[in-house]
MIFI-978851 format. One record per residue: x, z, y of N, C-alpha, C, O in turn; residue in one letter. Coordinates in steps of 0.1 Angstrom, whole numbers, padded with zeros to 4 digits, always signed. Layout:
N
XZYXZYXZYXZYa...
***
This chain:
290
-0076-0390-0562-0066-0399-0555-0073-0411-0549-0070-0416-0538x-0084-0414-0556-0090-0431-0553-0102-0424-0541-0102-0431-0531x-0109-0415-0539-0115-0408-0531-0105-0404-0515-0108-0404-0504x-0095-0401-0520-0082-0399-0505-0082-0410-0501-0088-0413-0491x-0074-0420-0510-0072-0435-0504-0083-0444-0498-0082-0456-0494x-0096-0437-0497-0110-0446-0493-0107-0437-0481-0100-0442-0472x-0110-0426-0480-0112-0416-0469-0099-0420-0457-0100-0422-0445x-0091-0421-0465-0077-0428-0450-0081-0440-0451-0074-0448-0444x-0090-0445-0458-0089-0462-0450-0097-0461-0439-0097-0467-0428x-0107-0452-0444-0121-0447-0434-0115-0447-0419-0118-0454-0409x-0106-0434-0422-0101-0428-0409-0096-0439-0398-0100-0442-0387x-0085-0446-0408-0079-0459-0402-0089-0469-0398-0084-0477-0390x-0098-0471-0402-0104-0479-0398-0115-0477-0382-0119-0485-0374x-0117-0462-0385-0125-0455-0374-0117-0455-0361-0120-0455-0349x-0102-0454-0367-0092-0450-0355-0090-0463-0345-0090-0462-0333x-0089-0478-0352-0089-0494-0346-0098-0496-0343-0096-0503-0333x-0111-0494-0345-0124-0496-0340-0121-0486-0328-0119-0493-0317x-0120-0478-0326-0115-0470-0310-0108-0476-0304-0113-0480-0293x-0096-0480-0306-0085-0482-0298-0090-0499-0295-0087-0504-0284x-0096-0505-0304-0101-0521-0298-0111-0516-0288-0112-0521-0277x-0119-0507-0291-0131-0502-0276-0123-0500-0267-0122-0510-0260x-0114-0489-0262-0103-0484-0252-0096-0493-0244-0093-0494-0232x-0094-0500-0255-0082-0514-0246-0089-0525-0245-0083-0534-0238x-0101-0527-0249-0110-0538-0243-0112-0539-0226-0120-0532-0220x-0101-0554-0219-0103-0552-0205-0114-0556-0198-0114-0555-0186x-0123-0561-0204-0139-0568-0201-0149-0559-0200-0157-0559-0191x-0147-0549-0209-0155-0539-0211-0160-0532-0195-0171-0527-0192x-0150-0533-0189-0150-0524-0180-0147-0533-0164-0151-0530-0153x-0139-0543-0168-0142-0552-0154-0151-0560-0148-0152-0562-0136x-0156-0565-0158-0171-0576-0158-0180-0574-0165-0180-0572-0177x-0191-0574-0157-0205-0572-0158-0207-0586-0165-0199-0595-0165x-0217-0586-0169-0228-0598-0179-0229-0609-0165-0223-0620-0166x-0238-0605-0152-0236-0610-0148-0226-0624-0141-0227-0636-0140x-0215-0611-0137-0203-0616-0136-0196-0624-0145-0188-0631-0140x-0198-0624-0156-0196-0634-0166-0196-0646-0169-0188-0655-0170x-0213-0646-0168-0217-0661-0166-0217-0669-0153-0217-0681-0152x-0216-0659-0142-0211-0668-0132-0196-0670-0130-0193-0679-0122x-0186-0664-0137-0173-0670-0139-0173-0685-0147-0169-0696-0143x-0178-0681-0161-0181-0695-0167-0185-0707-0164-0180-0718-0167x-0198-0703-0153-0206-0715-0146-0198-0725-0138-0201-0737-0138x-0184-0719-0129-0176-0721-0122-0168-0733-0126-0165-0743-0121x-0166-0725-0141-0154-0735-0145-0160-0744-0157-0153-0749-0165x-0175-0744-0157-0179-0752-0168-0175-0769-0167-0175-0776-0177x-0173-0773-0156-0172-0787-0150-0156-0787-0157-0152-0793-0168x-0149-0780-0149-0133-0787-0151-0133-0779-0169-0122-0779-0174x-0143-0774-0177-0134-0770-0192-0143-0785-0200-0141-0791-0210x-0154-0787-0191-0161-0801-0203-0152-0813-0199-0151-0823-0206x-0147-0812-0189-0134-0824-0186-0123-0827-0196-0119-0838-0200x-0119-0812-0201-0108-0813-0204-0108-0816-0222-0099-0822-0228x-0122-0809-0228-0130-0811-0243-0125-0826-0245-0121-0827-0257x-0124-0840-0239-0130-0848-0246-0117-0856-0242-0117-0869-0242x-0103-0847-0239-0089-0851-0237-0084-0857-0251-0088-0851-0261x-0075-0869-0254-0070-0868-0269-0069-0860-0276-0074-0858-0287x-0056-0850-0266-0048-0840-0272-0062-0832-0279-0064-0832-0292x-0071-0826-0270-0079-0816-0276-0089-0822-0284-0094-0813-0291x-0094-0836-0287-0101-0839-0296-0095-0840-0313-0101-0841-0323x-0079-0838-0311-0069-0841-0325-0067-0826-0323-0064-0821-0334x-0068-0816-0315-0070-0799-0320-0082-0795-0329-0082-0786-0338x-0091-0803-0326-0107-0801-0325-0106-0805-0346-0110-0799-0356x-0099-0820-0342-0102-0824-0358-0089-0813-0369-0092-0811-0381x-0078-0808-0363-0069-0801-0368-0077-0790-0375-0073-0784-0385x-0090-0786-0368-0089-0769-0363-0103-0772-0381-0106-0763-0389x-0109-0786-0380-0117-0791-0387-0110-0790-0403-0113-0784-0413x-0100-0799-0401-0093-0798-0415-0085-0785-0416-0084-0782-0428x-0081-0778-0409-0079-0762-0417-0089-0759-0422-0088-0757-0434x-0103-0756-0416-0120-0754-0424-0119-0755-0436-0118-0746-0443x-0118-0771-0442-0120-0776-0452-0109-0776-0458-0113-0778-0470x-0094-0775-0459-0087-0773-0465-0086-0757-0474-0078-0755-0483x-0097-0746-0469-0105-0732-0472-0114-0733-0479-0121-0723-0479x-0119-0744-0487-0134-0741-0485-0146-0746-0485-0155-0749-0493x-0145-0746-0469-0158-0747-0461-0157-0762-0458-0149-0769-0451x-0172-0767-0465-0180-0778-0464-0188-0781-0448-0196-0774-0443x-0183-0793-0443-0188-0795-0430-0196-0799-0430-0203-0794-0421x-0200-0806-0434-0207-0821-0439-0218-0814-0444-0218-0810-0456x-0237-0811-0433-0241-0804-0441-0244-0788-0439-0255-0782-0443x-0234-0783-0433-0238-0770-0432-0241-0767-0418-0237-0774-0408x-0248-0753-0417-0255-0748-0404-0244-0741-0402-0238-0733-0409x-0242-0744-0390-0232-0735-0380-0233-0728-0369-0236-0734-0358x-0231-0720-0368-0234-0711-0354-0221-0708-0345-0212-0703-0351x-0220-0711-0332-0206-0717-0324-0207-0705-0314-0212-0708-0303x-0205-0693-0316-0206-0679-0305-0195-0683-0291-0185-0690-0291x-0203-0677-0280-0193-0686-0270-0189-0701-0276-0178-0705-0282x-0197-0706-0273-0196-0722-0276-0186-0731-0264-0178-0741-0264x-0190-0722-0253-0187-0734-0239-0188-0748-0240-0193-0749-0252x-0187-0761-0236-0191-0773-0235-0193-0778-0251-0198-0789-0254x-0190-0771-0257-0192-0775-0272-0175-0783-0277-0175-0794-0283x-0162-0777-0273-0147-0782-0279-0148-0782-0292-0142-0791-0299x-0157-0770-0300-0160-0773-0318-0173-0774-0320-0176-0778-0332x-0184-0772-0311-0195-0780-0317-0201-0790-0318-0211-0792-0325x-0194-0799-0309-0197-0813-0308-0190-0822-0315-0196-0831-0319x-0175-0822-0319-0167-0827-0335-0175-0820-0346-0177-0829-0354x-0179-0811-0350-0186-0801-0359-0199-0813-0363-0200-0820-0373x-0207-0812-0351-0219-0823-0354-0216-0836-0357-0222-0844-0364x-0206-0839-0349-0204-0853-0355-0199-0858-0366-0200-0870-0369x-0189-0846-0376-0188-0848-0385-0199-0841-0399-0196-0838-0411x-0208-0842-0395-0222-0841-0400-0227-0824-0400-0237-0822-0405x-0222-0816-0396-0228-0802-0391-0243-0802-0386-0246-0812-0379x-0253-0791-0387-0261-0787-0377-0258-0780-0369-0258-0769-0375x-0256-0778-0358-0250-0767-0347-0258-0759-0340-0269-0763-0338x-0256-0751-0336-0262-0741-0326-0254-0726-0321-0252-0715-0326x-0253-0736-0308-0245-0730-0298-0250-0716-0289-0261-0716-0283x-0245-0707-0289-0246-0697-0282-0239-0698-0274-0229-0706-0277x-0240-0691-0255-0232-0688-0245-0242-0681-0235-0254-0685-0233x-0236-0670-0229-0240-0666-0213-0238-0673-0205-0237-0667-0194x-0235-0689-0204-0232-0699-0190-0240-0711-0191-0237-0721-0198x-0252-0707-0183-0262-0715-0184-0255-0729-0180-0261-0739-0185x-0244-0731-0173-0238-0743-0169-0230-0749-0183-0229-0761-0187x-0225-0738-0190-0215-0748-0202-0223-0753-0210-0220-0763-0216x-0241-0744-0212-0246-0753-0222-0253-0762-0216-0258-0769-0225x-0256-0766-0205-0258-0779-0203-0252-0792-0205-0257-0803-0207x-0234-0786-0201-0226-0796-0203-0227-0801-0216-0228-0813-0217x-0228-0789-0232-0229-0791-0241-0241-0802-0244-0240-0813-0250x-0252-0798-0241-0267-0807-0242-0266-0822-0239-0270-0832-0245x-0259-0819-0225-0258-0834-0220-0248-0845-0232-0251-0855-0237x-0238-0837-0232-0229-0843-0244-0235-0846-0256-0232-0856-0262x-0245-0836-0260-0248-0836-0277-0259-0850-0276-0259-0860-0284x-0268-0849-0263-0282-0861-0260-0276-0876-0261-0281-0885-0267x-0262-0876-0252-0258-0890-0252-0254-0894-0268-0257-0906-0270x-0249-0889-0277-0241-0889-0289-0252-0891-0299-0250-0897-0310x-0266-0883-0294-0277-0882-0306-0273-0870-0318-0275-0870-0330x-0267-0862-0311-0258-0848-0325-0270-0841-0325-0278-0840-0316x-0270-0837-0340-0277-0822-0340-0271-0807-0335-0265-0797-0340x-0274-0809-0327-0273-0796-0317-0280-0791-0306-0284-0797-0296x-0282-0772-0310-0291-0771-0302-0288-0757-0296-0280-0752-0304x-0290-0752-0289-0283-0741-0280-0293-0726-0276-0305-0726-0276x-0288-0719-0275-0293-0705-0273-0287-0697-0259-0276-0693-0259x-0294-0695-0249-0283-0690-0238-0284-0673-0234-0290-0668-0225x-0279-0668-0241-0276-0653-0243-0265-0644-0240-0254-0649-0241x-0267-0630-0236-0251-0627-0241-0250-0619-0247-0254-0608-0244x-0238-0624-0261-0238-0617-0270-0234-0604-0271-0237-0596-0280x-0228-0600-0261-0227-0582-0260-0239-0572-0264-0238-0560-0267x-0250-0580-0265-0256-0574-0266-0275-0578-0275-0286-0573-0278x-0263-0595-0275-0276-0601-0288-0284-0592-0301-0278-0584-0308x-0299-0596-0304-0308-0593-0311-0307-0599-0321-0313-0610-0322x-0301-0596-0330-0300-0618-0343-0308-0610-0346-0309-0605-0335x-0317-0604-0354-0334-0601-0359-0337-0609-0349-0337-0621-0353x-0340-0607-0340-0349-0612-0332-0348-0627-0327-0358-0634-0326x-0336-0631-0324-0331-0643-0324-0333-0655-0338-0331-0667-0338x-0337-0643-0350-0338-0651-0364-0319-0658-0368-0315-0668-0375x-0312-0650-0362-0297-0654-0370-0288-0646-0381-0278-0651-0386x-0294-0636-0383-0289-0631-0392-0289-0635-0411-0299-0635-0419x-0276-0638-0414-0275-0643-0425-0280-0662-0427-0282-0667-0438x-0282-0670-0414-0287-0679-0417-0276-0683-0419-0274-0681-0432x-0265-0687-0415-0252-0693-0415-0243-0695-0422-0236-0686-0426x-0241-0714-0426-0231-0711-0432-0216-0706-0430-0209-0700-0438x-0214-0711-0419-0205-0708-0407-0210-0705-0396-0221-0708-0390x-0197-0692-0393-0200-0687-0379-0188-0689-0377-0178-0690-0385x-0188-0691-0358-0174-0696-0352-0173-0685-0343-0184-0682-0337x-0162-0677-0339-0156-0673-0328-0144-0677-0321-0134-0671-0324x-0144-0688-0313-0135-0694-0308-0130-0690-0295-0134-0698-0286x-0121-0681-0290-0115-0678-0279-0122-0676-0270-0123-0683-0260x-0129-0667-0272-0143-0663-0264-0143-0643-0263-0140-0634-0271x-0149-0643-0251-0146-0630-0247-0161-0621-0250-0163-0609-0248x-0171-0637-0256-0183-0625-0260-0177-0619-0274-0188-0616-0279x-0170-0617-0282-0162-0608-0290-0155-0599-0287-0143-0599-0291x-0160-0588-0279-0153-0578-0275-0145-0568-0279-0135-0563-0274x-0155-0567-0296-0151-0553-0303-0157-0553-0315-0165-0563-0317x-0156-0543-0326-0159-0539-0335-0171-0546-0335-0172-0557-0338x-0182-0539-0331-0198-0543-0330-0200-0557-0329-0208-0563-0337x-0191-0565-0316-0197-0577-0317-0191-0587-0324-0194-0599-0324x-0179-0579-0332-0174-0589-0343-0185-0585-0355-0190-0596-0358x-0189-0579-0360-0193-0571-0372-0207-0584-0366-0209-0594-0372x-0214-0581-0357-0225-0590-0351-0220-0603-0358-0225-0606-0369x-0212-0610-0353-0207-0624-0357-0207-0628-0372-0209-0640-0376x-0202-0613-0380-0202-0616-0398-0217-0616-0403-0220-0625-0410x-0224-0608-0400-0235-0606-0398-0250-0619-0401-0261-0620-0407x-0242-0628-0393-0252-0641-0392-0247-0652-0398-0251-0663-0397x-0234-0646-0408-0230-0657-0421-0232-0652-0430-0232-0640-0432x-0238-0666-0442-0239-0657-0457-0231-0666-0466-0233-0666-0478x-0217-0676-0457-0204-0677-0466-0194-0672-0455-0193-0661-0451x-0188-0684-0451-0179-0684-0441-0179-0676-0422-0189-0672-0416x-0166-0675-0418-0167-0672-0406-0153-0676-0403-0144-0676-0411x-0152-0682-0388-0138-0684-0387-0135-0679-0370-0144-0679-0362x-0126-0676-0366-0119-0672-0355-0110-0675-0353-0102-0678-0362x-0107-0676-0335-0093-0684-0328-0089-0674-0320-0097-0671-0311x-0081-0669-0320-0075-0658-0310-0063-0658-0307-0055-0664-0314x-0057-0651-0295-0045-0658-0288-0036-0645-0295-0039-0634-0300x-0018-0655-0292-0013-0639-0296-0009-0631-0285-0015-0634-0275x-0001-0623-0287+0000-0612-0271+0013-0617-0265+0023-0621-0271x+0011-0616-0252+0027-0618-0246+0024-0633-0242+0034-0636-0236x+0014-0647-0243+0018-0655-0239+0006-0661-0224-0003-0655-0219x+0012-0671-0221-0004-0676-0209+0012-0681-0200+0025-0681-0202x+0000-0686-0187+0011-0692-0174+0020-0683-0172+0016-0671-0170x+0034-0687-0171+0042-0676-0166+0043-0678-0150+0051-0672-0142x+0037-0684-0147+0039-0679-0129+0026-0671-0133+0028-0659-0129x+0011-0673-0139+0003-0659-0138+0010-0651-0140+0012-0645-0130x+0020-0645-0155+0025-0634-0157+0034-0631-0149+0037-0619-0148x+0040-0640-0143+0048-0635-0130+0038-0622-0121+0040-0610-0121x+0025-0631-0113+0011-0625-0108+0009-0610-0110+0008-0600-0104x+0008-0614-0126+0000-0599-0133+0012-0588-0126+0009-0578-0120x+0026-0592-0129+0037-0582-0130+0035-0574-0114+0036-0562-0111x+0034-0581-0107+0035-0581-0092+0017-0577-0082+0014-0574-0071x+0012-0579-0089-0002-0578-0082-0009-0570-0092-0018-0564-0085x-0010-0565-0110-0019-0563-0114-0015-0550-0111-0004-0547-0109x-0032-0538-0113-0033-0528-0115-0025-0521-0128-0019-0510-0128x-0028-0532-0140-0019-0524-0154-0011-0535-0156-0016-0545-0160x+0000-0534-0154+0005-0551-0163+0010-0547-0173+0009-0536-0179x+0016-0562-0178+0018-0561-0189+0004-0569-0204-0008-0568-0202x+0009-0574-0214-0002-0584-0218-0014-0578-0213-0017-0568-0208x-0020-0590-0217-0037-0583-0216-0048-0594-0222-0040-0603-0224x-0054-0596-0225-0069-0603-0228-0069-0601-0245-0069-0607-0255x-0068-0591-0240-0072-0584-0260-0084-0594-0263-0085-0602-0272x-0094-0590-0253-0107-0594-0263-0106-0605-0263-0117-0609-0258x-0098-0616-0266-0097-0630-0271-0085-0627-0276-0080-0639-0275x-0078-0622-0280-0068-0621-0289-0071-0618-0304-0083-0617-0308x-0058-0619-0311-0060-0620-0325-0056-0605-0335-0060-0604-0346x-0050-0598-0329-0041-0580-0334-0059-0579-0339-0063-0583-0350x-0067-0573-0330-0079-0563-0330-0087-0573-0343-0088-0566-0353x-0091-0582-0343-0099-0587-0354-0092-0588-0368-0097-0582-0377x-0079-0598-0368-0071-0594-0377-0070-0581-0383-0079-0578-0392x-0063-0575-0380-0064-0556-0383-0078-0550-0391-0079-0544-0402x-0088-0555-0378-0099-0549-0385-0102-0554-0400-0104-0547-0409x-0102-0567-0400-0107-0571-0414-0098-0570-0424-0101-0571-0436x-0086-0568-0418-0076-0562-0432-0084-0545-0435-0088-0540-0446x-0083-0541-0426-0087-0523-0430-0095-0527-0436-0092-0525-0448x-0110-0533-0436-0116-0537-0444-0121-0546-0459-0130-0548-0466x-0109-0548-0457-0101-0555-0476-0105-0568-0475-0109-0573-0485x-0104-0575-0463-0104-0592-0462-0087-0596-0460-0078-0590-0455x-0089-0607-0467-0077-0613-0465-0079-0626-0461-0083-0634-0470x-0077-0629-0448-0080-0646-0443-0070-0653-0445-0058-0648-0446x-0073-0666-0446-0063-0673-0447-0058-0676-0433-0068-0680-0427x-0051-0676-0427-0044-0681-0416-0035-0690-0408-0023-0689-0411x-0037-0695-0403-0028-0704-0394-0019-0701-0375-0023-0697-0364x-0012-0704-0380-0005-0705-0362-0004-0713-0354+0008-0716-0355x-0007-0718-0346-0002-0729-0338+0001-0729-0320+0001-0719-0313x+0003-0739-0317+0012-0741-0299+0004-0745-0296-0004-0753-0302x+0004-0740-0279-0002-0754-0271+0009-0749-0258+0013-0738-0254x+0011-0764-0253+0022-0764-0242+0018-0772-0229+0023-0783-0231x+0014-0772-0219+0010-0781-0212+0013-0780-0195+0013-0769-0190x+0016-0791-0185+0018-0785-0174+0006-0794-0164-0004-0799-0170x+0007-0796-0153+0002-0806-0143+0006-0799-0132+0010-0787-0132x+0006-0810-0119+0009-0807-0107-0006-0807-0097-0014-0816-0096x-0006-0799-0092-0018-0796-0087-0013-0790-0072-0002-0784-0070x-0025-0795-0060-0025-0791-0047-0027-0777-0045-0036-0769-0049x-0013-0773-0037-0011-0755-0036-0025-0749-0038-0027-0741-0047x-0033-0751-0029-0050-0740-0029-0059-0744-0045-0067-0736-0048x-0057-0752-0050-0061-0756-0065-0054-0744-0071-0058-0733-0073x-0043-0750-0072-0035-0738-0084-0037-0719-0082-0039-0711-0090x-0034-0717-0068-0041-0707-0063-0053-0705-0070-0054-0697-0080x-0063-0710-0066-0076-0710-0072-0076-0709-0090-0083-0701-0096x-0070-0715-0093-0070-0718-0109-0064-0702-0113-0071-0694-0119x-0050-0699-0107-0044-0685-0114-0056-0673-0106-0058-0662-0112x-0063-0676-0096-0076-0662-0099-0082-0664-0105-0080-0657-0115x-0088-0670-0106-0097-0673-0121-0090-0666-0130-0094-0655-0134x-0078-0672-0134-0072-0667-0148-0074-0653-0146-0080-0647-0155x-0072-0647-0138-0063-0632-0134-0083-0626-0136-0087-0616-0143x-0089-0634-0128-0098-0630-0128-0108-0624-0138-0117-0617-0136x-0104-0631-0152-0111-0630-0161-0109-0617-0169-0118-0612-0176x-0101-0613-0169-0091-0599-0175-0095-0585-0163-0098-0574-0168x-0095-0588-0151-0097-0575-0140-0102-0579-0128-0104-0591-0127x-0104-0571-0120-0108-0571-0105-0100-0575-0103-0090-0574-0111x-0099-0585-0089-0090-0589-0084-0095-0588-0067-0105-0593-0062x-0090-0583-0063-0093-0580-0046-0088-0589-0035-0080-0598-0036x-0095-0586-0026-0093-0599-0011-0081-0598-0015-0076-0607-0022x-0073-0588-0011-0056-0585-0008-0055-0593-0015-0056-0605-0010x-0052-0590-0030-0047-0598-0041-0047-0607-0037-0036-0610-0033x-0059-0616-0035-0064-0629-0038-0055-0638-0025-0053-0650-0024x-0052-0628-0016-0046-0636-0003-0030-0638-0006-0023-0647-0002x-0025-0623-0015-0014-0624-0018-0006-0636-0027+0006-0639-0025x-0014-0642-0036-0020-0651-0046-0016-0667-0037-0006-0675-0038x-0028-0666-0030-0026-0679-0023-0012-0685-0011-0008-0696-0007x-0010-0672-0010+0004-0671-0001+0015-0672-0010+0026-0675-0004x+0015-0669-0024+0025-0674-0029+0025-0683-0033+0037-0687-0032x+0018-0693-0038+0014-0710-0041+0020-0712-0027+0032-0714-0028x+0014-0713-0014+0017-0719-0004+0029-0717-0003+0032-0723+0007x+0034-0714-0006+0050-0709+0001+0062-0715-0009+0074-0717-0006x+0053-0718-0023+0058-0720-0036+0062-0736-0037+0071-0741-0043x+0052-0740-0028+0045-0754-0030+0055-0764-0021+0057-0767-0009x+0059-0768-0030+0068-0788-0028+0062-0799-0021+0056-0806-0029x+0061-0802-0011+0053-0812-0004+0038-0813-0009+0030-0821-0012x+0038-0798-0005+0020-0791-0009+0017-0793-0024+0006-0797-0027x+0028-0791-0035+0022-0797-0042+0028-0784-0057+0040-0784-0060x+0019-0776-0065+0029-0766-0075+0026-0772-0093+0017-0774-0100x+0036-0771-0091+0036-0772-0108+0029-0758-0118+0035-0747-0119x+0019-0761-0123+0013-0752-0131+0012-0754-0142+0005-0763-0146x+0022-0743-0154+0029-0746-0166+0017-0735-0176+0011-0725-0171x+0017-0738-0185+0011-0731-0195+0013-0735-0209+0014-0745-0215x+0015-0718-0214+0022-0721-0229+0013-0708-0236+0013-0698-0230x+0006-0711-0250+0002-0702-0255-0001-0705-0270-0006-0715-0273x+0002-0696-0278-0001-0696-0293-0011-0683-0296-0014-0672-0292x-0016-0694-0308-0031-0690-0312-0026-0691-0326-0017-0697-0332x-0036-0681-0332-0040-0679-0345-0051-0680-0350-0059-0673-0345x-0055-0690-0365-0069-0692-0366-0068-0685-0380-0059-0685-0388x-0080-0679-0381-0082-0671-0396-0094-0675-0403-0101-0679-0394x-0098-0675-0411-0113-0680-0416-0109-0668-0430-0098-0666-0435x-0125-0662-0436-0124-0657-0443-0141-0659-0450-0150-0665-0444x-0144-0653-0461-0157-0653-0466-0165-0640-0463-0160-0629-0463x-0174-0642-0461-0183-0625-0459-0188-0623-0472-0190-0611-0474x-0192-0630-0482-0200-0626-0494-0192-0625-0505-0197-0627-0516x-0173-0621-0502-0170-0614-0515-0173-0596-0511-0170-0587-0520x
***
C-alpha cells in the first residue's frame, strides 16, 4: 500500500512538472535575449517606483512575514533571484542581510548597485540568466540562508524552481501572483487582441510552485495579500505601458501594437487615460532541510 501511494505521488508529481512546462508562456515567446532587453526598458520607471512609501511598508511587511517563520534577517546570506532594482534586497541589507542579487538586466542591476553604493549595503550582484544558471560553477549551491523568488519570470518551471531550493541550506521564500487578476483594460486587450486569452503569466504565478511543493510533502506557510493602484497618464504612455505588459506574456505584433495605441487614443479624456491595476499575490516561505 505505502509503495502505491509513493508511486501516485511520483506520477502526480511527474504529471505538474509537465503541465507547468506546457503552459509556461515565456518558454516559448521570449528569448534570453529578449528578456533582458524588456527589463532594461523598464529598469528606470520599476527603481522609481521601489523607493515609493507604499512599496517600502510592502517591502518591510513582506520582511516581517520572514521572521514571523523563522527566518533570521539580521545576519544571514541571501540570494534575491530576479532581483530587479533590489524592492527586497535593498530593505534585506539594510536590515542587516548580506545580499546577492541575481538578474538578466544589466540595467536593473545597476540601478540596484547605484542604490546599494549610496546607502553603503552589503550587496553584491551577479548578471545571469537563470534559465539556465551553473550554481556549481557560480559557487551557489547550498550557500544560502535564504533564497528569494520574487515575481520574477526567471522561475519558469520545475527545473528552475528545484535550481532556486538548491542554493538554500534553510529557508526559501516566494511571491507569486494569483490567476484572473492584472489591469482590466489589459484584460480587456488580452480578450480582444491576444492569440490565447484568457489568464496568463503562469510563470510568475503561484498554482505551479505551490502544487509542486505540496506533491512534494512541503507545507509553506502562506500569506495573501492586495495591491490596488491607478494613475492618469498621457494616451501614448499608457499605450506603451499595456505592451509592455502584454508584451511580457507573448508576441505582440505591429497590428496589435497599432490596434493598442488606437484604443488609448480614442479612450483618452483631454489626452489623458486612467490606468487601473489590481492584483493579489501570494507569499509562501518553507524550509529545504526538513
Amino acid at each position: 500500500m505505502k509503495k502505491d501511494m509513493q508511486d501516485q505521488q511520483g506520477a502526480n508529481l511527474k504529471y505538474w512538472t509537465n503541465c507547468w512546462q506546457t503552459l509556461n508562456p515565456l518558454s516559448e515567446q521570449m528569448t534570453e535575449t529578449e528578456l533582458a532587453t524588456f527589463w532594461n526598458k523598464r529598469s528606470g520607471d520599476f527603481a522609481k517606483k521601489i523607493h515609493s512609501p507604499k512599496s517600502r511598508k510592502r517591502s518591510q511587511d513582506n520582511i516581517g512575514f520572514l521572521e514571523e517563520n523563522g527566518v533570521r534577517v539580521k545576519g544571514a546570506k541571501i540570494l534575491d533571484i530576479g532581483c530587479g532594482p533590489g524592492s527586497l534586497s535593498l530593505p534585506l541589507a539594510r536590515a542587516g542581510a548580506k545580499v546577492t542579487g541575481i538578474d538578466i538586466s544589466s540595467g536593473m542591476l545597476a540601478r540596484l548597485r547605484e542604490a546599494a553604493e549610496k546607502e553603503d549595503l552589503p550587496v553584491k550582484t551577479i548578471e545571469c540568466s537563470w534559465w539556465n544558471a551553473d550554481i556549481d560553477k557560480l559557487g551557489l549551491r547550498g550557500k544560502f540562508d535564504l533564497v528569494i523568488g520574487s515575481m520574477t519570470p526567471a522561475i519558469k518551471d520545475a527545473e528552475t524552481f528545484e535550481r532556486m531550493m538548491a542554493c538554500s541550506k534553510k529557508h526559501c521564500f516566494y511571491i507569486g501572483s494569483l490567476p484572473g487578476t492584472g489591469a482590466p483594460v489589459t484584460q480587456d486587450l488580452l480578450k480582444n487582441i491576444s492569440r490565447s486569452p484568457g489568464p496568463r503569466r503562469s510563470a510568475m504565478g503561484m498554482v505551479f510552485p505551490f502544487m509542486y511543493l505540496y506533491l512534494k510533502g512541503h507545507r509553506p506557510a502562506i500569506k495573501i495579500t492586495g495591491r490596488k493602484w491607478a494613475e492618469d497618464l498621457p494616451w501614448a504612455e499608457a499605450a506603451g505601458h499595456a505592451i509592455d505588459i502584454l508584451s511580457h506574456d507573448q508576441h505582440v505584433t505591429d497590428a496589435a501594437k497599432k490596434k493598442i495605441r488606437a484604443y488609448y487614443k480614442t479612450t483618452a479624456v483631454d489626452g489623458t487615460c486612467r490606468f487601473e491595476n489590481e492584483m493579489f499575490l501570494a507569499l509562501m516561505v518553507w524550509r529545504v532541510d526538513r
